[in-house]
C-alpha positions as CSV (number, residue, x, y, z in Angstrom):
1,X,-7.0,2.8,-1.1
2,X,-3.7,4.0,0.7
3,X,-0.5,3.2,-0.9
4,X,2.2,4.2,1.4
5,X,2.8,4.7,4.9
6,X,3.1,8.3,4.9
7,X,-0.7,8.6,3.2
8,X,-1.7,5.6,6.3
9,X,-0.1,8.2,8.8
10,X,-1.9,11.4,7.7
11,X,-5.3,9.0,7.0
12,X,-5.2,8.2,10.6
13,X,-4.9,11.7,12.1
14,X,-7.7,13.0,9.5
15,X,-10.0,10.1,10.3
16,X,-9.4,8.3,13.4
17,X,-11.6,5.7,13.9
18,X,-12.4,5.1,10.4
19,X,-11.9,2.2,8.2
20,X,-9.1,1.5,5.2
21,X,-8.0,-0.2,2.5
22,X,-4.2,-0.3,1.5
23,X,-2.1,-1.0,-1.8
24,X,0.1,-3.6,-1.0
25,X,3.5,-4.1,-3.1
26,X,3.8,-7.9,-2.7
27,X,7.3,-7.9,-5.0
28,X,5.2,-9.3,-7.2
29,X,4.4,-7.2,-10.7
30,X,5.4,-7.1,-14.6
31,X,5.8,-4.5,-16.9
32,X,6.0,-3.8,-20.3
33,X,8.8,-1.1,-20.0
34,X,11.2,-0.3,-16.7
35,X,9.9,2.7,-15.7
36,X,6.8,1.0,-15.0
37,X,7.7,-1.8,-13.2
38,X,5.0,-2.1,-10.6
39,X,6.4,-3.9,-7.6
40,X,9.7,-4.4,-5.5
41,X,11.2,-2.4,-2.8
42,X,12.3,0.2,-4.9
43,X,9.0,0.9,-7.0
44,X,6.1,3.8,-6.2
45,X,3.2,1.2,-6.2
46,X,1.8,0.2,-2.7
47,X,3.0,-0.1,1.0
48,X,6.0,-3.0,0.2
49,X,5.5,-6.5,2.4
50,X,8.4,-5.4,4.5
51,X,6.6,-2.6,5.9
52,X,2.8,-4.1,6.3
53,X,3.5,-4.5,10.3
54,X,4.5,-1.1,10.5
55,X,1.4,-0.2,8.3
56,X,-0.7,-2.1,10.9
57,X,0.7,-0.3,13.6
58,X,0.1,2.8,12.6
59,X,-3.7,2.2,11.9
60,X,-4.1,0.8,15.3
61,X,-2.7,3.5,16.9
62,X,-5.4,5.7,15.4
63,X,-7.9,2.9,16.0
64,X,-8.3,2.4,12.2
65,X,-9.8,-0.7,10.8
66,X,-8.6,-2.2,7.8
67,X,-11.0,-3.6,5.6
68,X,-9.2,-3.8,2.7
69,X,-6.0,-5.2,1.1
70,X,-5.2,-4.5,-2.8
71,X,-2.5,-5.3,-5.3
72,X,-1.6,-4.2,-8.5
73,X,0.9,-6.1,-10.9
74,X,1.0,-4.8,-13.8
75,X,-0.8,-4.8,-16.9
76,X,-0.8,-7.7,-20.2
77,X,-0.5,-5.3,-22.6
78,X,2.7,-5.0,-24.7
C-alpha cells in the first residue's frame, strides 16, 4: 500500500507495469490525541482526495494498475 505520491512515483519506475494499492486520506479520521490525527490535508496518512488524479496519472504513465484503494481513520481507543 502506497501512501503518498512521492512513494507512487518511485513504485512506478521500480515496477512498471505492475499492479498497486494506495492509502487514501479521504479528510476523514479521528484521534485520540492531535499528533495523531489521521486525515486532512495537512496529516502524514495517505495520498489526500485532492491529489488522487494526480496519483492516477502517475501510475498510468508507468502503466500501473491499481487494484487497490485503502483508508485509515483512526482508532476507538481512548
Amino acid at each position: 500500500v502506497l501512501g503518498s505520491l512521492g512513494a507512487v512515483q518511485r513504485w512506478g519506475v521500480a515496477k512498471p507495469n505492475s499492479s498497486v494499492s494506495l492509502r487514501v486520506n479521504g479528510d476523514i479520521g479521528a484521534s485520540s490525541h492531535h499528533y495523531t490525527f489521521t486525515a486532512g490535508p495537512k496529516t502524514k496518512f495517505g495520498i489526500h482526495v485532492t491529489q488522487l488524479a494526480e496519483a492516477r496519472a502517475i501510475c498510468a504513465a508507468h502503466g500501473v494498475k491499481i487494484t487497490g484503494l485503502q483508508q485509515h481513520i483512526g482508532s476507538n481507543w481512548l
